[in-house]
N, C-alpha and C positions, 0 to 999 in steps of 0.2 A: 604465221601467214594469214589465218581465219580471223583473225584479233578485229580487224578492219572492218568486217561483214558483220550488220546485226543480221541475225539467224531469224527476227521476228518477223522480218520485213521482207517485200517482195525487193528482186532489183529494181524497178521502177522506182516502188517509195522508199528505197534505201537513199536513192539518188537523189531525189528528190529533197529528202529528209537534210544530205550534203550540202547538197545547193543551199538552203534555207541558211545553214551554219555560218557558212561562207565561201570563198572562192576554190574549187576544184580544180586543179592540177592532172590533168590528162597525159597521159604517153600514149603517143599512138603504138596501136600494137597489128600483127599481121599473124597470128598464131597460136596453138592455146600453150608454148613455153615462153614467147614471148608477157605475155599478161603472169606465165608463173613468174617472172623475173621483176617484174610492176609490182605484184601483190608483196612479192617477199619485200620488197625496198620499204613496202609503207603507201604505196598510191592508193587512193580510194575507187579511182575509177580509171577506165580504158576507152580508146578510141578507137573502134575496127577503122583501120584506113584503105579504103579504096586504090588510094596510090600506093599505100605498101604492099598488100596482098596481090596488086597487080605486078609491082617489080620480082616480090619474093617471091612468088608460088609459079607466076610465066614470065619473067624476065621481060617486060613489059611496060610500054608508059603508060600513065595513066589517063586516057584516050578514050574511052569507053568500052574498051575491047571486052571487059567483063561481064558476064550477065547476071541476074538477078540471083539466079541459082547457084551458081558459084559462091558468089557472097552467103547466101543464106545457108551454103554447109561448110563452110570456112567460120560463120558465128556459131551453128551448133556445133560444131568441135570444142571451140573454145567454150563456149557457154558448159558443155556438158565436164571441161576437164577442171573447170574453174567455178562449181555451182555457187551461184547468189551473190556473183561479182557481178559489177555495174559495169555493160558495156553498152558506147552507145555507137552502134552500127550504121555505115556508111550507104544511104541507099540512093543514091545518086540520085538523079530523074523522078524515081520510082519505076522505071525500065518502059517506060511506055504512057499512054495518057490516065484516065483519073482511076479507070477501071484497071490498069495496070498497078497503080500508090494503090490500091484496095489491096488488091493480093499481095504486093509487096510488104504490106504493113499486117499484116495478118501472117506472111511466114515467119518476120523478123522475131514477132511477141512468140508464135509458138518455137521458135528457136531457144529464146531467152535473152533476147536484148532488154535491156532495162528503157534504152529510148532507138529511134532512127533517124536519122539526118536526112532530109529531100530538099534538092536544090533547083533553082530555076533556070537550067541549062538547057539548049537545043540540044536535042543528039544527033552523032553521040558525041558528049560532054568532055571537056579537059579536066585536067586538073587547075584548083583553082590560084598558082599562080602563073601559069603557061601564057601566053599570049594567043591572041584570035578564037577567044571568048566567043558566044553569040546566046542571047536571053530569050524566052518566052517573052511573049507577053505578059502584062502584069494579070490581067485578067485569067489568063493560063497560069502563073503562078501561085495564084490565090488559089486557085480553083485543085491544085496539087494536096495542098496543105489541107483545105478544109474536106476533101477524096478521105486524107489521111486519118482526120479528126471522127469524119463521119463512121469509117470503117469500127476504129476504137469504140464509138459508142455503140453502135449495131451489133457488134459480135463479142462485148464486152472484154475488149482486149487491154493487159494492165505493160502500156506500154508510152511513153511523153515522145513527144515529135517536136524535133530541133530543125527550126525549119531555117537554109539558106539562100542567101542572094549571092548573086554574082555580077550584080548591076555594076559596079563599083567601075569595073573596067570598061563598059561601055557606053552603063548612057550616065555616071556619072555619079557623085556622093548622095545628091537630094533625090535621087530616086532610088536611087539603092533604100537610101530610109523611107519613102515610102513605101514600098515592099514590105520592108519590117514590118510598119505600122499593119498593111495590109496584111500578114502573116499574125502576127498577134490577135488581129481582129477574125479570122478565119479558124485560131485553135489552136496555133502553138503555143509549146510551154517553153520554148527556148528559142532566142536568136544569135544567128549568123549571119554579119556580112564580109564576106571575103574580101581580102585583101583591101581595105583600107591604108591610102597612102604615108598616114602622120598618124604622130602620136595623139595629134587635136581631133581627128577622123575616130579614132580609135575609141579615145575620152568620150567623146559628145554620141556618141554610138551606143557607147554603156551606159551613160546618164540618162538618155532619153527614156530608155525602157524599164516597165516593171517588173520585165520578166528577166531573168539570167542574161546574160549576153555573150558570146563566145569571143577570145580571140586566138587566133592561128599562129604558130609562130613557126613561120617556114626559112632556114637559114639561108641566106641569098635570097630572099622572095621577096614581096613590093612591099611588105610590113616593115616595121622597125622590131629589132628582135628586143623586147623585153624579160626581165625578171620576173617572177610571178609575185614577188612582192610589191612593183611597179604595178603591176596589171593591177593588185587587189586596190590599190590606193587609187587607180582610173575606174574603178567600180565595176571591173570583169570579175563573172563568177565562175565560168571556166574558161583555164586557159588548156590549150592542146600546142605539144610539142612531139616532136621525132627521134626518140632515139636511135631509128633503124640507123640514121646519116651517121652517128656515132659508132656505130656495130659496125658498117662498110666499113669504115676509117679503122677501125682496130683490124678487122679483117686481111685488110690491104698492108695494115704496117705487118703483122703479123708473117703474112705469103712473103712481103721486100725482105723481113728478116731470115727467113727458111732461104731465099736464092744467092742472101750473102754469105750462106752456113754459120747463122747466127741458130742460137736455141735460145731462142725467146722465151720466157717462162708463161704459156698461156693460163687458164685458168683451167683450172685441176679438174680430170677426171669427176674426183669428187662431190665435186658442186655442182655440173649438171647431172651428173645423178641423183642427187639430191632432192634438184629441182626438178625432174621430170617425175618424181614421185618413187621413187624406189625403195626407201623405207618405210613409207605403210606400206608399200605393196609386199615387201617382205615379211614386215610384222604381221602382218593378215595372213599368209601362207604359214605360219608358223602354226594357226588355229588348225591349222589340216592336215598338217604332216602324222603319220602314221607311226 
């Protein structure tokens, strides 16, 4: 499971160090077994998702209803059960204005996020393929990201800020990319523009920039769902997908199969013991037994 993590490196520069390689392959995750289940498959990095942890932990859309602090002990759990995985934490807004991204990005690094995500939403924010959107100004935008930038350097915090738009839905493709540009130019190390309508939106979105480029791959959402070997060849260097939508779906055939008085063979005892750490935790007890 550790094979993945160089041990020499902070999350940040581990991530970083990924990106440089090539394209990253993200599962969003909403808990610290979901990421044990990420790390054991092979994935290099994690996506705390906002809209998952809003659905899983309060049955909830994802609407803003969350606040800062929530998220930020929902990452140090994970962070602390998963040390020296690469997650890059969902921080919406930054919860409030520039002074707000200051504290915001100052708990995420001391939590152990490797990076944070801040977007250009009015609050409180949707998710970003929902409909009835509404943006900052670009100028409030900017001014999010480089809050973000300044904090990292003042407090010398070892943390990358993937900074997004959400222009895309409202005022349109060529301002969404300026945002970018205007986010690149204020200190982020990563772009996102949500939900781009075509695979040509998509392309010309990765190409432009020097820096990493994200794409979302939301099933039913306004994207086109790509491969991530399609993504690597449009010059995406991470792509983020959801397997929570996959886990409901198993879930759900699973309960239809218990009401037909089927006995579905779910997945063994075993294995989530396995994965929730049970055999070190045994093997350690073992040092103490009397």
């Amino acid at each position: 499971m550790d094979s993945i993590i160089d041990k020499r490196l902070t999350p940040a520069a581990d991530l970083a160090a990924k990106l440089a390689a090539g394209l990253v392959v993200m599962p969003a995750c909403w808990d610290a077994l979901s990421v044990r289940i990420m790390r054991d498959a092979g994935f290099q990095a994690s996506f705390l998702s906002g809209f998952c942890v809003a659905a899983t932990r309060y049955g909830l859309p994802d609407t803003g209803l969350i606040a800062g602090a929530e998220m930020s002990e929902t990452l140090r759990l994970i962070c602390a059960a998963n040390p020296g995985f690469p997650i890059i934490a969902d921080g919406d807004t930054g919860y409030g204005n520039a002074m707000n991204v200051r504290h915001t990005v100052q708990e995420y690094a001391r939590a152990g996020a490797a990076a944070i995500m801040l977007e250009d939403q009015l609050a409180p924010k949707r998710c970003g393929h929902m409909v009835g959107k509404e943006v900052t100004s670009l100028a409030e935008a900017r001014q999010r990201i480089a809050a973000a930038a300044d904090a990292r350097r003042e407090f010398g915090l070892d943390i990358l800020i993937l900074a997004r738009t959400d222009a895309r839905a409202t005022l349109g493709f060529d301002a969404a990319m300026e945002r970018c540009h205007a986010f690149a130019e204020a200190g982020a190390d990563m772009l996102f523009l949500e939900a781009p309508r075509s695979e040509e939106e998509l392309e010309t979105f990765a190409r432009t920039f020097n820096l990493p480029c994200l794409a979302n791959m939301v099933p039913g959402g306004m994207t086109p769902m790509l491969s991530p070997s399609r993504l690597r060849d449009m010059g995406v260097r991470l792509a983020l997908y959801f397997p929570l939508f996959a886990g409901v779906g198993a879930i759900q055939a699973n309960l239809a199969a218990l009401l037909d008085d089927k006995a579905e063979g779910p997945t063994p005892f075993s294995e989530v013991y396995r994965l929730a750490g049970a055999e070190e935790y045994f093997a350690t007890e073992k040092r103490y037994k009397i």
